[in-house]
N, C-alpha and C positions, 0 to 999 in steps of 0.2 A: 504494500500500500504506500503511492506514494504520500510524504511530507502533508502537502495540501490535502491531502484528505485526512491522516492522519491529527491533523489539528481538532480541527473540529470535532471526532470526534473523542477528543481527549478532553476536549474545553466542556462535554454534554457527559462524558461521564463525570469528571471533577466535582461540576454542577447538580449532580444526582449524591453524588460522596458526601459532599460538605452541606448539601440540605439535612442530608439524613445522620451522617455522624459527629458535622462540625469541620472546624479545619484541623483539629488536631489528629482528627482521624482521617483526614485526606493526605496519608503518605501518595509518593509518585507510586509505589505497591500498590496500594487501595485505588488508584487510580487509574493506574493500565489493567488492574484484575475486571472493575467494571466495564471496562471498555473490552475487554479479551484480547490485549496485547500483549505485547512483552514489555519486560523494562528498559530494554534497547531503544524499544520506540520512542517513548517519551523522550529517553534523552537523544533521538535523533530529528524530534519533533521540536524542542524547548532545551534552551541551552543552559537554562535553571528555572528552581521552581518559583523562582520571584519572578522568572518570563513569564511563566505557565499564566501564575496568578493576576500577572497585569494584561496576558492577553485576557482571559477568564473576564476579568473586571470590563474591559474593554467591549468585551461582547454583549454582555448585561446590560452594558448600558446603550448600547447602539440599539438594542431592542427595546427598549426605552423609550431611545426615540423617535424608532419607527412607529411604536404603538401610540405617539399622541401626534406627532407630522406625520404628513401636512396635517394644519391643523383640521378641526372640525368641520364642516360648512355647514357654519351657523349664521344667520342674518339675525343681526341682534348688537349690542352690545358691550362693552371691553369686556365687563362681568358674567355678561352672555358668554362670549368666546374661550374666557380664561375657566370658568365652567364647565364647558363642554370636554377642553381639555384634561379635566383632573376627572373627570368621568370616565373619558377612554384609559386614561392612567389606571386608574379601580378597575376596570373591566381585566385591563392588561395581568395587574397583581391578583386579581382574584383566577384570572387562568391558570397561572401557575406562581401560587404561592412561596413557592423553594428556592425561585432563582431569587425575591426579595430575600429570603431568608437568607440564603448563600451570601449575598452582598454584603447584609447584615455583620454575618461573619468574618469575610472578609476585614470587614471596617476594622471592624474592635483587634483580628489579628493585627494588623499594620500598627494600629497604636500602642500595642502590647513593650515593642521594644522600638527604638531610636532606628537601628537600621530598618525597620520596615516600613519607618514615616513616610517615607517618601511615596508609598504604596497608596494609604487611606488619603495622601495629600493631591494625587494624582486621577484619584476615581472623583473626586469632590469636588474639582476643576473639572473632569468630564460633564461630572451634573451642572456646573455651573454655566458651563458654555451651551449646551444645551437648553439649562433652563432659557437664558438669553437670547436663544434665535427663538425658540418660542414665544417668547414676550416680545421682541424685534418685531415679529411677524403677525400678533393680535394684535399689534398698538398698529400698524400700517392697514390691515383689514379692517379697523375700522376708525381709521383716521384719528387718534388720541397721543400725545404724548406723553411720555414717561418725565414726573418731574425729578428724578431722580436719575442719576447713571442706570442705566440697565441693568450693569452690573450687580447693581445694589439691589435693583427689585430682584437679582433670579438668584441672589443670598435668600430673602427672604421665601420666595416660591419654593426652593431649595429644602428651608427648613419646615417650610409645613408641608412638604409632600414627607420627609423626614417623619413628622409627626403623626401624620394620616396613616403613612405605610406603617411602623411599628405598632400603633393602637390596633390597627384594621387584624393586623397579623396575631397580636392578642384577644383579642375579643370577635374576629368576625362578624362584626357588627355591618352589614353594608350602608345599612338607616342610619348608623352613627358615623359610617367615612362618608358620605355621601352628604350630611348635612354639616360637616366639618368642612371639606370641598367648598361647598357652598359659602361658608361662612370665608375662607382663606382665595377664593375669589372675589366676593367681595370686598375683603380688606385689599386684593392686589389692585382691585381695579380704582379704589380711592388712590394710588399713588401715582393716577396717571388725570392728565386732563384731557376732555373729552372733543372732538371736533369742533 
């Protein structure tokens, strides 16, 4: 098999390991066993496991942001659109629950020790640039400026989808991420002024 095929699915079994046992149980073992490789492959696939884990990260969150771009089409409102958006995000985390989860873990490994800062510092800029074209691109669909840097609002979008995902993942509440949603659209689109 080659390389490019073997990524992938090294990156969907990882993602199934570390849902289910954690990162401390995703050895590169535990990981080529789920995928029924060798352990030759990994390492002919990832040149380490801090590759492995920043491709991993990397993928999670590109499906991210396929699941909310392009955004909605909604005819409506900054509130209206930024709405819509954290709806397909919920649809997306309630599909599959585990890669949130896996993320999750990811995170808290990285911060665990100094060298793997650079890891949870690197996924969090992902989110952050992301959050940005998605806010970039509701403030132009419905003609509103951001009175703030962008920047700053997709900090904020950042940390209540943060909040959203971890509550929703404890309690499986949909009524309760859904009117949180609601409520962190609201508050994004007061940061912006309207056409």
């Amino acid at each position: 098999m080659p390389a490019a095929e073997r990524r992938p699915a090294l990156i969907e079994a990882g993602l199934r390991v570390i849902a289910r046992e954690g990162i401390a149980g995703a050895s590169t073992r535990a990981i080529v066993a789920e995928a029924g490789m060798s352990l030759a492959s990994f390492h002919y696939a990832f040149d380490s496991r801090d590759a492995f884990l920043d491709e991993l990260t990397s993928t999670v969150v590109a499906r991210e942001a396929q699941a909310v771009l392009p955004l909605p089409d909604v005819d409506g409102d900054l509130r209206e659109v930024i709405e819509a958006g954290f709806v397909r995000y919920l649809d997306h985390l309630r599909a599959d629950p585990a890669h949130e989860q896996a993320m999750l873990e990811l995170t808290q490994h990285a911060l665990r020790a100094p060298e793997r800062h650079p890891l949870a510092v690197a996924q969090y800029r992902r989110y952050a640039d992301f959050a940005e074209q998605a806010l970039a691109l509701a403030a132009e669909r419905v003609g509103a400026s951001w009175r703030s840097p962008v920047s700053e609002v997709a900090g904020v979008l950042v940390a209540f989808t943060d909040g959203i995902t971890l509550t929703w993942l404890v309690h499986r509440d949909d009524d309760a991420a859904l009117a949180a949603a609601r409520a962190a659209a609201d508050a994004l689109s007061r940061m912006a002024d309207p056409r």
